[in-house]
MARKE-384379 format. One line per field, with one value per residue (C-alpha): x, y, z; residue in three letters; residue number from 1. Coordinates in nm, 3 decimals. Example, Ala and Ser with C-alpha at 12.3 -4.5 7.8 and 13.67 -1.06 7.14 Angstrom:
<rs>
x <- c(1.230:1.367)
y <- c(-0.450:-0.106)
z <- c(0.780:0.714)
aa <- c(ALA:SER)
i <- c(1:2)
</rs>
This chain:
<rs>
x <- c(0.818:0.850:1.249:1.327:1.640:1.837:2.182:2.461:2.768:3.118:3.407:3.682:3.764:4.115:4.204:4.386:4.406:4.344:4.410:4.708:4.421:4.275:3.933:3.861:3.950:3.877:3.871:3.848:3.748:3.574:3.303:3.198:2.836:2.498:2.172:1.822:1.680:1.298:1.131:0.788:0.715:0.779:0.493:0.641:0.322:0.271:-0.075:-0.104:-0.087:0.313:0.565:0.811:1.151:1.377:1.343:1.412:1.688:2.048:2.255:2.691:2.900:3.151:3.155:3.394:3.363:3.459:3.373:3.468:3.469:3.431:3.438:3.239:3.221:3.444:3.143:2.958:3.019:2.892:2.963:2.900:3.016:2.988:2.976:2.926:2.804:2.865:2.593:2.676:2.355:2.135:1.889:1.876:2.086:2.386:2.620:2.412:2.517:2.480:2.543:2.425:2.526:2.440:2.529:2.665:2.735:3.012:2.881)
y <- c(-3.164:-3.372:-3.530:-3.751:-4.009:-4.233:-4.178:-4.417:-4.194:-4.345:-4.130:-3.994:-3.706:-3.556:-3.295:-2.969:-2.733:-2.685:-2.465:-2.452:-2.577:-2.812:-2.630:-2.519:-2.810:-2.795:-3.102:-3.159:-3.482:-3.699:-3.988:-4.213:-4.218:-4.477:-4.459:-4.420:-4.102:-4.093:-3.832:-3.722:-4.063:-4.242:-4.121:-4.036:-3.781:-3.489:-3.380:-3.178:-3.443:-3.361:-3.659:-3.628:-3.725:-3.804:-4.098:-4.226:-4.440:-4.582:-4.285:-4.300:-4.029:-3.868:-3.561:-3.325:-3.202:-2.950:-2.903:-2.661:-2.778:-2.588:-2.706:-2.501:-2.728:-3.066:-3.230:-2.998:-2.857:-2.646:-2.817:-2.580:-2.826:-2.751:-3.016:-3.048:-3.421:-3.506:-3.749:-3.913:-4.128:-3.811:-3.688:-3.338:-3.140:-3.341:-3.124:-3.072:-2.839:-2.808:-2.637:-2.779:-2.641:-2.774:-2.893:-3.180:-3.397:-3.617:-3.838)
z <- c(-1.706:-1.403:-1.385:-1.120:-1.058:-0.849:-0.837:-0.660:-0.617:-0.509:-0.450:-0.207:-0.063:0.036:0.266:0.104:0.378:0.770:1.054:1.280:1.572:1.362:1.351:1.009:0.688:0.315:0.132:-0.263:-0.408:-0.692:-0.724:-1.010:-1.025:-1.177:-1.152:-1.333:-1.449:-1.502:-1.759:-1.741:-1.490:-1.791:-2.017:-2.396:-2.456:-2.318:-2.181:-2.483:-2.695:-2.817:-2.829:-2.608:-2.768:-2.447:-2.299:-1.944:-1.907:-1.733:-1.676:-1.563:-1.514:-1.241:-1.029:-0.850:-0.484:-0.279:0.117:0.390:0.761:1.052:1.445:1.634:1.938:2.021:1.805:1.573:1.283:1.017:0.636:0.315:-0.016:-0.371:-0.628:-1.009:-1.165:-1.534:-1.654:-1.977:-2.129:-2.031:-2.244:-2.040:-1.804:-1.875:-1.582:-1.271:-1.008:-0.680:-0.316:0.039:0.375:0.709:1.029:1.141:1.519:1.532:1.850)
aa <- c(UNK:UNK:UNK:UNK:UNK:UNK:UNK:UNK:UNK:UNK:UNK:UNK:UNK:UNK:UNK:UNK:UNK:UNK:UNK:UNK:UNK:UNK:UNK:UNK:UNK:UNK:UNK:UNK:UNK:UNK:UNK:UNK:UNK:UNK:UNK:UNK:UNK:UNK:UNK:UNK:UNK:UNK:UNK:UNK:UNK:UNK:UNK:UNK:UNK:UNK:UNK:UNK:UNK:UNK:UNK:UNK:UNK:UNK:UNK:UNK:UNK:UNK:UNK:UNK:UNK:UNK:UNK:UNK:UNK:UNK:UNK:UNK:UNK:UNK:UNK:UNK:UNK:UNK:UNK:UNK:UNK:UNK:UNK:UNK:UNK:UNK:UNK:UNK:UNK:UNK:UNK:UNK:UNK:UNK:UNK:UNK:UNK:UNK:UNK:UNK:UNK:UNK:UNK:UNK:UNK:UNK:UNK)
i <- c(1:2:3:4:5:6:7:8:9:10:11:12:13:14:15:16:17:18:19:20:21:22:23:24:25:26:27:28:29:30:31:32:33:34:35:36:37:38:39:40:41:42:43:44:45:46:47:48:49:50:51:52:53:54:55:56:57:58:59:60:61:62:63:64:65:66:67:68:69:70:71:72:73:74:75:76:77:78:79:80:81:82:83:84:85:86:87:88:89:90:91:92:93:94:95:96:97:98:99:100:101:102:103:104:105:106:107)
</rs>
């Protein structure tokens, strides 16, 4: 079943730890979150003809963070984070997980 939503997130992030050299940093942090979450592009019957009980609708919550930092040049760096949202007002997956890594170029 299709699931789609918008999500506004708000938060902060502190550092914990870092290098002596200032090239490696983990930082932990929190965010308040809204949005909209969409079910089934906002059809209530399945294709089979079954009624589908959740609803879409205005969805809150709050999330922890964690990212690790690490300079591999005076302006790039590879990011891996971790982060776990609570949605309360959701009709499904009310805790949604979720990893990322990637690089990024501080100009």
């Amino acid at each position: 079943m299709p699931l789609s939503d918008a999500l506004l997130l708000a938060g902060y992030m502190h550092p914990l730890l870092s290098d002596g050299g200032k090239n490696a940093f983990v930082y932990a942090g929190f965010s308040a979150l809204a949005g909209y979450e969409e079910l089934n592009r906002g059809k209530s019957v399945l294709p089979d003809g079954a009624e589908l009980l959740d609803r879409s609708r205005i969805v809150g919550g709050g999330g922890l963070h964690l990212a690790v930092e690490l300079f591999l040049s005076d302006h790039l760096l590879f990011v891996v984070g971790g982060r776990g949202l609570f949605l309360f007002g959701s009709d499904v997956y009310p805790f949604r997980p979720a990893i990322s890594a990637g690089f990024r170029i501080n100009l």
